[in-house]
N, C-alpha and C positions, 0 to 999 in steps of 0.2 A: 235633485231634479225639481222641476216647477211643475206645476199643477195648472190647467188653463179656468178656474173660475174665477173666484174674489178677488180682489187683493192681497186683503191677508194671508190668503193660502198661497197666494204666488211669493212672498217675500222666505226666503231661504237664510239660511246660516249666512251664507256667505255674499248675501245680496250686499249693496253698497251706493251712495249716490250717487251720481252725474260725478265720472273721473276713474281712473284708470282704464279696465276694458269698456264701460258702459261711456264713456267719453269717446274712446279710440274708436267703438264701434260705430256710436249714432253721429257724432258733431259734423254739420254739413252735408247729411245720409239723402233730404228729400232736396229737391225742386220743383218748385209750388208750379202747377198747370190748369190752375183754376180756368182758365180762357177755353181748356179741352173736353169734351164730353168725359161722364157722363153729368160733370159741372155744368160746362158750357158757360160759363159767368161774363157779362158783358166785360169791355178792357176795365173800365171804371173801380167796378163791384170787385173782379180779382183781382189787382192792384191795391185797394186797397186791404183786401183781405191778406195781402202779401208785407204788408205795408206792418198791420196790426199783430200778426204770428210773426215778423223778425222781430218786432220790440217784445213781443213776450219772457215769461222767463224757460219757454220752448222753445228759442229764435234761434239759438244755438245746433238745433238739428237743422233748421231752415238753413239752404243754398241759394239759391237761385230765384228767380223770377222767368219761366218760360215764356218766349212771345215770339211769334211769327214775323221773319224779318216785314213779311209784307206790312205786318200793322202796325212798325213801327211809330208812324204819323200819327197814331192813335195814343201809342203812348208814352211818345215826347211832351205832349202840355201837361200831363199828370208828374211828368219827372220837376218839370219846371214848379208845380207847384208844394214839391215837399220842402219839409222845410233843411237846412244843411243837415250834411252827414259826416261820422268822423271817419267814413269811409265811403267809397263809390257804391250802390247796391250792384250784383252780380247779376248777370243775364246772358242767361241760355238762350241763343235766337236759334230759333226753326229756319232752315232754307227751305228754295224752293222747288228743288230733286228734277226731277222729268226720267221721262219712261224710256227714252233712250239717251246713247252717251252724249251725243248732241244737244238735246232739250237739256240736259243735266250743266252740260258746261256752261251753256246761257244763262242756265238758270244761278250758278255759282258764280259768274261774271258779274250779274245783276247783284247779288247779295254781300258778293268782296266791295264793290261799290255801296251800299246802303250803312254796310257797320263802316267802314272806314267815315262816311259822312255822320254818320250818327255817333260816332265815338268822337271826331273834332268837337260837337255840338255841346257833345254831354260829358267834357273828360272829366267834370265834378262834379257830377252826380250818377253815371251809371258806367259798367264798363260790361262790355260781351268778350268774357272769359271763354265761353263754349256755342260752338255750332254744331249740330244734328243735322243729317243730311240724308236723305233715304236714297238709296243706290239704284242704280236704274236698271227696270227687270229684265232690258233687252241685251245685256250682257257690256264686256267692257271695264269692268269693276276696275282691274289696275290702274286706267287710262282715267278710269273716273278720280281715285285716290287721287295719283299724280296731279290732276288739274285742280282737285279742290286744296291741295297742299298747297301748292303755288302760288294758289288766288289768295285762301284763306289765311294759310297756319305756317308760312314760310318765316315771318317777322319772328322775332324773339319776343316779342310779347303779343303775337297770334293769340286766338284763341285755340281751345281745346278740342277738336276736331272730333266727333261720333258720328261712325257709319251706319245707318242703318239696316239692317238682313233678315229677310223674313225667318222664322222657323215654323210655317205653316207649308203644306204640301209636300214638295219633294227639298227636304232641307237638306241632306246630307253631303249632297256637291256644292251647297251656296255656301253655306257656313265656311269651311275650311277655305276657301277660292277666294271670301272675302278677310278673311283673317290673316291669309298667307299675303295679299297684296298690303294690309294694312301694315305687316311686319317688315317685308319689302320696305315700301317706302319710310317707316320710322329707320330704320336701316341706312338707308342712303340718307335721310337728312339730319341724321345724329339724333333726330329730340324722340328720344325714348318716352312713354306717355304721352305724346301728344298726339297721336292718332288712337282711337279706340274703335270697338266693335259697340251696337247699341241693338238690345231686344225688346219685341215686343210681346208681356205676357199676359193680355188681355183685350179686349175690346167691349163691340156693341150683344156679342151673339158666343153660345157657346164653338162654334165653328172658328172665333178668332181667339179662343185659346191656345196655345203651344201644349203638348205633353212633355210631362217631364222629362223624358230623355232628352228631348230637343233643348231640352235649357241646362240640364246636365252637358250635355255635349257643347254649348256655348262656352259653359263655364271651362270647363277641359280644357276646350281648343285656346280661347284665349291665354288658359295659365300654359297652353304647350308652346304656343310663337310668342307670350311676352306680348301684350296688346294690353290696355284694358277692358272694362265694358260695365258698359251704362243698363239698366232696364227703365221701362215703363210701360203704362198702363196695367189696373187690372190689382194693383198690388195696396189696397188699400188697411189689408188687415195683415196681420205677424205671421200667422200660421193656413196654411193650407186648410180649406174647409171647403165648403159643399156650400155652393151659393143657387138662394130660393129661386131666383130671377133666373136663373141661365140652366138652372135643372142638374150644374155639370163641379168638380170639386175645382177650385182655382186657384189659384198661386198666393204663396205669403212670402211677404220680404225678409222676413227672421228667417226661411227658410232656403231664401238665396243665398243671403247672407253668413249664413254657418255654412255652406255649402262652399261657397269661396275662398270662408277661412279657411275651412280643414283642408279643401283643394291644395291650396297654396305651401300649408306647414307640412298638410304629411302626404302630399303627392296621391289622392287617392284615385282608385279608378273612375271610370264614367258610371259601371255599376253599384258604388258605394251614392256614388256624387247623384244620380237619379234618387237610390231611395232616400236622401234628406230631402231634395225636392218633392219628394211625393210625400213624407211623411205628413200623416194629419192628427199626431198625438202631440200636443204640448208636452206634454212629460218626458218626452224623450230628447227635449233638451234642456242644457244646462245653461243660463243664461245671468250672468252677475257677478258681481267682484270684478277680478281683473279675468275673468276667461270668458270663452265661450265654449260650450260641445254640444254633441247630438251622441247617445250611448255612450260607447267605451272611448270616443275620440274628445281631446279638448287643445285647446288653445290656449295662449295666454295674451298681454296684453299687445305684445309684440309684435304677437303674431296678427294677431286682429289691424295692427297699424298698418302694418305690412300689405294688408290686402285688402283693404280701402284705398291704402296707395297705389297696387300694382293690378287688382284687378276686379274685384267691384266697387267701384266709386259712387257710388248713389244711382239711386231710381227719380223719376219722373212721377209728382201723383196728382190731381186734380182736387185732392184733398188733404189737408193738413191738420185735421180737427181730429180724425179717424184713427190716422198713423199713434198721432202725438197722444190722444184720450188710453190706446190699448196700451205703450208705451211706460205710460203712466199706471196703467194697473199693473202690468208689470214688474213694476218697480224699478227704471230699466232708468226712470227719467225721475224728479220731481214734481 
């Protein structure tokens, strides 16, 4: 088991560098949101803070570039002035949702038009693999899927399509409502993966945290219809702990993350899958070489691929210095 202080105490027998399961698990794990609170970083400043973390020799956990279709405009002359790449940088674009089905579908009409202009513009230099779209709270969800599939993620090189669904308030009818519509239509349009579910496990205030169960049952519902699912905000350190500022304990992505694997390998229930979410002892997971676990459960590297692929795919974070510096004591990274 690992220990949460030094480093040295953290590195175990069978710890290991960057490859096998510490590969399988991290590579492509964040999507830098420097532009989002509690960052806030003007386009400029996180660009190129996105710019300097993918040439690192941490660049490799690095995915994405988050940006709001609207501010596209803003950072097209920044694309224009890097220099070539031996690949397109990847970008996660924000839509722009609306509170009913209607505001939502204009809103998606508007934004299938901005990447499509924006990807002619920029086919060698940037490509938007993934759109996020927050689902609209006046009801609809199916009708909303359908339209944004249509607009967005119908092409065979669409992007990656994440819905987003609160799990604050009365979650237990939204969750499942918007999952079963997401399965629905992967269903009908054959591309398995390209719809997902997207959580939110933090905010400005202790009020927009989720409880565990609610992201336990995220976790669940999506491994029960076969979706995948994205998180963000909130997630900037490994393990669950007790943050000064919010008075309240809050979510760690090592602890999604083993939550999903074991989900996935050994089918566990929502009550097992809650208390890895809630656990706040580093020790009680097992984290290096080619496995991962949490107590008596583990995984191998397989398995860990497995469910990167099919159902936690990476979080969302506004920082990359945080994730990548714990990572590293760890030992998880170089």
């Amino acid at each position: 088991m690992i220990a949460a202080t030094m480093p040295q105490e953290l590195r175990t027998a069978d710890s290991s560098p960057p490859g096998g399961g510490s590969r399988a698990l991290l590579a492509g794990l964040i999507d830098y949101a420097g532009l989002f609170p509690p960052a806030e970083r003007a386009m400029a400043e996180a660009f190129a803070r996105f710019l300097a973390h993918r040439r690192s020799d941490a660049g490799w956990v690095l995915a994405r570039f988050i940006c709001p279709i609207a501010r596209f405009g803003e950072l097209e002359p920044l694309l224009a002035g890097t220099e070539p790449l031996p690949a397109p940088l990847r970008i996660a674009a924000l839509g722009r949702g609306g509170a009913t089905l209607e505001e939502f579908k204009t809103g998606v009409d508007a934004d299938a038009a901005a990447i499509e202009a924006f990807g002619a513009r920029q086919r060698e230099r940037a490509v938007v693999d993934a759109c996020e779209l927050r689902l609209p709270a006046a009801g609809g969800v199916a009708l909303a899927v359908e339209h944004a599939w249509r607009r967005l993620g119908g092409g065979a090189s669409g992007p990656v399509l994440s819905f987003e669904v609160s799990l604050l308030g009365d979650w237990r009818p939204r969750l499942p409502a918007a999952a079963a519509a997401l399965r629905d239509a992967a269903r009908a349009s054959g591309r398995r993966r390209r719809l997902g579910l997207k959580i939110r496990c933090g905010g400005p205030d202790a009020a927009a945290v989720p409880e565990p169960l609610a992201v336990a049952a995220a976790i669940a519902t999506c491994r029960a219809v076969g979706v995948p699912l994205k998180a963000t905000q909130g997630l900037h350190h490994p393990f669950r702990h007790r943050d000064p500022r919010l008075g309240i304990e809050v979510h760690g992505f090592l602890n999604l993350l083993t939550a999903s694997v074991l989900a996935l390998v050994h089918d566990l229930p929502v009550t097992e899958l809650t208390a890895i979410v809630a656990e706040t002892d580093p020790g009680a997971f097992r984290l290096g070489g080619d496995q991962i676990g949490w107590r008596d459960h583990r995984a191998d590297a397989a398995g860990i691929a497995a469910a990167r692929e099919r159902l936690l795919t990476g979080f969302g974070s506004c920082s990359f210095a945080e994730p990548r510096d714990e990572l590293r004591a760890l030992a998880l990274i170089d």
